[in-house]
C-alpha positions in Angstrom: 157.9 65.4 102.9 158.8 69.3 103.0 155.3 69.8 100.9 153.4 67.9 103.7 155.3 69.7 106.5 154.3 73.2 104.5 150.8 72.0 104.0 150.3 71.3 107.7 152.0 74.7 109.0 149.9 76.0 106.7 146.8 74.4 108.1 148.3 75.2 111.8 148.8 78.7 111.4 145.5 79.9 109.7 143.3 82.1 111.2 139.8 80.6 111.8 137.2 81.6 109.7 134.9 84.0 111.5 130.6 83.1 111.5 129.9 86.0 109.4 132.4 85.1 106.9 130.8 81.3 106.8 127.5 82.7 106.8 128.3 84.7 103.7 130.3 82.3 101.8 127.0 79.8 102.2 124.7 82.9 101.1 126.7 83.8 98.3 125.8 80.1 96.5 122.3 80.8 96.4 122.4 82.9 93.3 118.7 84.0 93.5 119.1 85.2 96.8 122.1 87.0 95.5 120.0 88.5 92.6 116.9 89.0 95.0 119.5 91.2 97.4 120.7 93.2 94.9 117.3 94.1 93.3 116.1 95.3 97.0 119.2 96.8 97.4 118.2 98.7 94.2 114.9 99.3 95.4 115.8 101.1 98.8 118.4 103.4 96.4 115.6 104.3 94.5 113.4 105.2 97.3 116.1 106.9 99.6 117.2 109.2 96.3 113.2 110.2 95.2 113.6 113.2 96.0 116.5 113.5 93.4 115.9 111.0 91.0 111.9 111.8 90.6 111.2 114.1 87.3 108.7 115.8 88.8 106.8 116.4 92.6 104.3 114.1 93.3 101.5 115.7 93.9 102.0 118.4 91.0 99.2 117.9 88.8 99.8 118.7 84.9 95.8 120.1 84.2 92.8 118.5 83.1 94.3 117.5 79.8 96.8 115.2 81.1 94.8 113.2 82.9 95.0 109.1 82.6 97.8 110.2 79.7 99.4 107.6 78.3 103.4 107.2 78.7 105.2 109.1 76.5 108.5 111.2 76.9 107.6 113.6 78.9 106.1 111.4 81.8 107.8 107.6 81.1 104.7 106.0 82.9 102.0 108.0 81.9 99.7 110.2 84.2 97.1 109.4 87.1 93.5 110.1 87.3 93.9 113.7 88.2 97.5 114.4 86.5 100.1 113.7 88.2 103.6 112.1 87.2 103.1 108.0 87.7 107.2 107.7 87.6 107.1 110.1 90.5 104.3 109.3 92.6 105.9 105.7 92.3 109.0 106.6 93.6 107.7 108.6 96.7 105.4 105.6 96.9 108.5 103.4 97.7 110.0 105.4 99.8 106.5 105.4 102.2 106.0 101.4 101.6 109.7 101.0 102.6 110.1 103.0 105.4 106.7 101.7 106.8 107.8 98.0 106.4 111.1 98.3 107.7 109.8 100.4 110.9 107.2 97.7 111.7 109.7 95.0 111.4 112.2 96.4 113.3 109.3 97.2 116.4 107.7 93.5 115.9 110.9 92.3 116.2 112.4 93.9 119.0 109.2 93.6 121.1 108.3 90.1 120.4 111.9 89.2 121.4 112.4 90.6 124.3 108.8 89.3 125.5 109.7 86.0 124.3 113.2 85.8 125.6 111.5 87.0 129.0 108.9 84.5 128.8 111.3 81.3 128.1 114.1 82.6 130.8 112.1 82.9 134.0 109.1 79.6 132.8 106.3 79.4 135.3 103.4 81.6 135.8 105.3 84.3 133.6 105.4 81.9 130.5 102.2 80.7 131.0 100.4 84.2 131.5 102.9 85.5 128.0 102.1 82.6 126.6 98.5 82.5 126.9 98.4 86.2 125.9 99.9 85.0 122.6 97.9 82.6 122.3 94.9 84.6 122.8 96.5 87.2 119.9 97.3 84.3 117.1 93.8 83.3 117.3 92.2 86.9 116.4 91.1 87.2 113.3 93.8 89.3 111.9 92.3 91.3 109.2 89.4 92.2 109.7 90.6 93.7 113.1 93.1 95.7 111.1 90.7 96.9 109.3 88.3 97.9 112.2 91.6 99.8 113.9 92.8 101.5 110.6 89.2 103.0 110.2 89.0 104.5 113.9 92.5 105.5 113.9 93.4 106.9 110.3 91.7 110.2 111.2 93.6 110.8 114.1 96.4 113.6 113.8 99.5 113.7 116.0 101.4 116.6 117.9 104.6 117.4 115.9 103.7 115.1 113.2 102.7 116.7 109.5 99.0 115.7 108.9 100.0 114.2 105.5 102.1 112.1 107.6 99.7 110.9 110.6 98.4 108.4 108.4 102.2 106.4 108.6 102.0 106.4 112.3 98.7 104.8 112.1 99.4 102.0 109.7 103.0 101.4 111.6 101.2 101.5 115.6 98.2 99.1 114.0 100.6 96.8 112.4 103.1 96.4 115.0 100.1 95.7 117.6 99.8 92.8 115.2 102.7 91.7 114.4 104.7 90.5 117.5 103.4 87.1 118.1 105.6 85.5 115.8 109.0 86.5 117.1 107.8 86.3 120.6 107.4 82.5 119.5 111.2 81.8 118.1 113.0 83.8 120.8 111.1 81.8 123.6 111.9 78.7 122.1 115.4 79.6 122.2 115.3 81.2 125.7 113.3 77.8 127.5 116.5 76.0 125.3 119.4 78.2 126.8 118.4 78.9 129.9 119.9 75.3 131.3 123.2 75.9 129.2 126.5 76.0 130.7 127.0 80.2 130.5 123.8 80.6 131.7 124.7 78.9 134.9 128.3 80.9 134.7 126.8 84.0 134.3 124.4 83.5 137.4 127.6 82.1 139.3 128.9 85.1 138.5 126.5 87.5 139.9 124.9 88.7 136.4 121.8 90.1 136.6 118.7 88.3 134.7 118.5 91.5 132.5 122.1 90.8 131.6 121.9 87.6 130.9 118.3 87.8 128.7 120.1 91.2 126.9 123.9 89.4 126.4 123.1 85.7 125.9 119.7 84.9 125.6 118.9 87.4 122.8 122.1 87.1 121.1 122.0 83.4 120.8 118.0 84.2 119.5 119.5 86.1 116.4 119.5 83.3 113.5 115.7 82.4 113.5 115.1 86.5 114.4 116.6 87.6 111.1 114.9 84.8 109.0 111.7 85.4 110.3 111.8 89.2 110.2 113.5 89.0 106.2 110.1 86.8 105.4 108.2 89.7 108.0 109.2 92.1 105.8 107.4 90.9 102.6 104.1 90.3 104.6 103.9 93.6 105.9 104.2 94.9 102.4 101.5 93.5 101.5 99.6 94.5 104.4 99.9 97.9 104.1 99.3 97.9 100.8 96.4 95.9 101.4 95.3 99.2 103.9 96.1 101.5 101.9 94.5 100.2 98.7 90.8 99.9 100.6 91.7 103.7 102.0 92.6 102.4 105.6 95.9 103.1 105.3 98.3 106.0 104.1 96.0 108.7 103.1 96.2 110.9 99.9 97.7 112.9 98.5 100.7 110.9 100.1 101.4 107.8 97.7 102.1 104.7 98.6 102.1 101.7 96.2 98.8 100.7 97.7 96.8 103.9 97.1 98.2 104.0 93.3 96.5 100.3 93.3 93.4 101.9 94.3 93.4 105.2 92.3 94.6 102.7 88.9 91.5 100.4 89.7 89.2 103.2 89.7 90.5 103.9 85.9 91.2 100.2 84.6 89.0 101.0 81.8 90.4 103.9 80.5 93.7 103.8 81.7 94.8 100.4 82.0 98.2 100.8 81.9 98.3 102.4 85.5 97.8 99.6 87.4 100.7 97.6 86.0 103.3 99.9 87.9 102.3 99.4 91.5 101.5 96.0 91.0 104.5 94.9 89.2 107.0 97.2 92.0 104.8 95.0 95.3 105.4 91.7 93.0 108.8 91.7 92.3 109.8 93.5 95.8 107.7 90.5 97.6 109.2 88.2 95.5 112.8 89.0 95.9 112.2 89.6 99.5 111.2 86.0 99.9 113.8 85.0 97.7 116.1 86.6 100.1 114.8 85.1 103.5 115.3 81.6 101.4 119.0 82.4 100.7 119.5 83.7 104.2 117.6 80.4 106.3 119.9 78.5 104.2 123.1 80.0 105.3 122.1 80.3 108.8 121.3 77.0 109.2 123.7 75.2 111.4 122.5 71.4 110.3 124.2 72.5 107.0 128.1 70.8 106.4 130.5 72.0 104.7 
């Protein structure tokens, strides 16, 4: 009787388990995800610390006769087409792809969400006209429209900005302009479903103001399906500037990016065969861990899952 009584104190006096610590304790069962997370993690070290870890600068050529070298101790991944440190350049390269990813998720993101929590909290002719500018946006053909603004834009050069660098502004603006639909889509959907819900109602009662309501409750409660969709966003964009960069629409050398080593490998494949397996292996298995990852995370977020 006394271990009963204990048990149920016990059970009467525990703190409740907070949503970030069930959310965790549910991720941290999906052992790829867990794997997947720690090889990004791994991957964003490497790219912040380039500058530290690389052997040598990355656009430091070694001379005509270490051109398309194979590796050896001196340079672990060989040498490009005109001399310069793979190992390096790849490094650097992850830093650009990174930074450009994680920019243009973060913008498509935070644009299509407040559109789309605007669009499902006020209905009417607002939805409709967001809606059918979405609409309108899905249906483009997405590609070959990137690749019409990356060639009119990659030349252009901004105030401020290093030259070497415009070329990262470019790919981020053109890839955000596409990119927003999507997230617009999930935080409408959860904006036309709150709107009717009991705080909503308190917080007009109240005297809250529709911007405080869309920014505090509507957004908020649009977080779940946001983070999902912008882990799996991540991965896609990736590929899309790599995509860019590799037909020379996107970063422009001597900056490296994983795409323009794709490019610069494929114009050597026959002598140098060995180059293209570094840029293509690092957009695999970053792709593939990030989806990996949006996997684990979907699964713990998902509130149809029991205990």
């Amino acid at each position: 009787m006394a271990v009963a009584e204990l048990e149920l104190e016990g059970l009467l006096t525990a703190k409740p388990e907070g949503q970030f610590a069930i959310v965790w304790r549910r991720f941290r069962r999906h052992k790829l995800a867990v794997a997947s997370m720690t090889v990004i993690t791994l991957l964003f070290l490497l790219a912040i610390l380039a500058s530290v870890i690389a052997p040598y600068d990355p656009i430091t050529d070694f001379g005509l006769s270490n051109r398309n070298a194979a590796p050896s101790a001196a340079h672990w991944m060989g040498t490009d087409q005109i001399g310069r440190d793979v190992l390096s350049r790849l490094l650097f390269a992850g830093r650009i792809s990174l930074t450009i990813a994680f920019i243009v998720v973060l913008l498509t993101e935070s644009v299509g969400a407040l559109i789309g929590a605007v669009s499902g909290y006020y209905g009417g002719w607002v939805d409709m006209l967001i809606q059918r500018i979405t609409d309108f946006s899905l249906i483009l053909p997405t590609l070959p429209l990137l690749l019409v603004f990356a060639a009119l834009l990659r030349d252009i050069t901004f105030p401020g900005i290093p030259r070497a660098y415009s070329s990262m502004v470019v790919v981020i603006v053109v890839l955000t302009l596409f990119g927003w639909m999507g997230p617009c889509r999930q935080a409408r959907a959860m904006g036309l479903s709150l709107r009717g819900r009991e705080f909503t109602e308190a917080s007009k009662a109240l005297g809250a103001s529709d911007r405080r309501i869309i920014l505090r409750h509507m957004l908020p409660n649009s977080l779940p399906p946001l983070i999902v969709d912008a882990t799996l966003a991540l991965g896609g964009t990736i590929v899309l500037e790599s995509a860019l960069s590799f037909l020379g629409l996107g970063i422009q050398p001597p900056t490296a990016s994983w795409g323009t080593m794709l490019s610069g490998a494929l114009d050597n494949i026959t002598r140098a065969p060995w180059l293209i397996v570094a840029p293509g292996l690092f957009i695999t298995v970053t792709v593939l861990c990030i989806f990996l990852l949006a996997d684990g995370v979907r699964d713990a977020m998902d509130p149809r899952l029991m205990e």
